[in-house]
C-alpha positions in Angstrom: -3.4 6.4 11.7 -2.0 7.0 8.3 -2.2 4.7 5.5 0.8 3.0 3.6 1.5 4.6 -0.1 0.5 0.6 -1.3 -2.5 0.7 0.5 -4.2 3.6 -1.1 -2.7 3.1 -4.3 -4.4 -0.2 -4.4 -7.8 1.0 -2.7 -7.7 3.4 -5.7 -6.7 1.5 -8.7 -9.9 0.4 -9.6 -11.2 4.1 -9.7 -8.2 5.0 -11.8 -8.9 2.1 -14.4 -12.4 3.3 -14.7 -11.4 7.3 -15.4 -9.3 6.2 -17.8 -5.5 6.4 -16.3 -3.2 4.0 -16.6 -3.4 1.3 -14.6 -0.3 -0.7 -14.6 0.8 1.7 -12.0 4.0 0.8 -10.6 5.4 1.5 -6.7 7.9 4.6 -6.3 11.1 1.8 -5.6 10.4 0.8 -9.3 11.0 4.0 -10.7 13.9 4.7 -8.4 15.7 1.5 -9.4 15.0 2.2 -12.9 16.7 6.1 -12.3 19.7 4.0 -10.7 20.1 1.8 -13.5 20.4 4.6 -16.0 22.9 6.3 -13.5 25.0 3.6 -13.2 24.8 2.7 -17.4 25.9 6.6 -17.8 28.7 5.8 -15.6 30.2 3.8 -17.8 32.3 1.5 -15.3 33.1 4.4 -13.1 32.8 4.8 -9.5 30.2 6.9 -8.1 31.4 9.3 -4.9 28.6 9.7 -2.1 25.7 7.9 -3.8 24.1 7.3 -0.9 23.5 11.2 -0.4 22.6 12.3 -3.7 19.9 9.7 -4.3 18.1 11.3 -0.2 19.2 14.8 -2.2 17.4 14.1 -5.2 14.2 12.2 -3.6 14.2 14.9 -0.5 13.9 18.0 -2.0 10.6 17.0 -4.5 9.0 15.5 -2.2 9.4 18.1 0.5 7.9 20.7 -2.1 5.2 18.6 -2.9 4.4 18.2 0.5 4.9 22.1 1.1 2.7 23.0 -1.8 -0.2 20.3 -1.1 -0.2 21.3 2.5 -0.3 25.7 1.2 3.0 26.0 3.4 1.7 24.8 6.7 4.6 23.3 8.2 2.3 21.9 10.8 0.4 19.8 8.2 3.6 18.7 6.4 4.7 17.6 8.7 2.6 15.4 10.2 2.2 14.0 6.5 6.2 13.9 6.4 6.1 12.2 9.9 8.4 14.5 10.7 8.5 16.8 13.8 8.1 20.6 12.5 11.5 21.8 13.4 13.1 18.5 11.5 11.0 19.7 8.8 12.2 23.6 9.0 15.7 22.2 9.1 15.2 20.2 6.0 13.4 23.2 3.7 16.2 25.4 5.1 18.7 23.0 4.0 17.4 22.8 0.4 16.4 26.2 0.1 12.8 26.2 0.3 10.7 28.9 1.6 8.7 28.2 4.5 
């Protein structure tokens, strides 16, 4: 079964702390809402056109080569990380241009 992002993050704080990194780490939604909040400031007042798709766009593509490069290309592993079935995950590199 895997484990939730917040569960090993907080099974490993206490290792991080003592090795020295920071460890007021904070959850990936905190850094995304800070990211929107600077998007929305450079806006200046203006409407933003198909938000909804650049923010999967610009989350998507890292993660899947992360994923891709952890994993040494095995689309079988990344996906099961992903939680994705292997051909949703070919579609997806495909999609943003990512060897596979």
């Amino acid at each position: 079964m895997a484990k939730s992002l917040a569960s090993v993050v907080e099974e490993r704080l206490p290792e991080c702390a003592l090795n020295g990194m920071a460890a007021d780490f904070q959850p990936l939604s905190f850094h995304v809402k800070e990211a929107l909040e600077r998007y929305f400031s450079a806006l200046d007042g203006h409407t933003p056109g198909d938000l909804y798709d650049l923010v999967l766009n610009e989350i998507e593509r890292p993660l899947l080569e992360d994923v891709m490069r952890r994993t040494r290309g095995n689309i079988s592993k990344a996906a099961i990380q992903l939680g994705l079935n292997r051909a949703t995950l070919r579609k997806k590199l495909e999609k943003h241009g990512i060897p596979s």
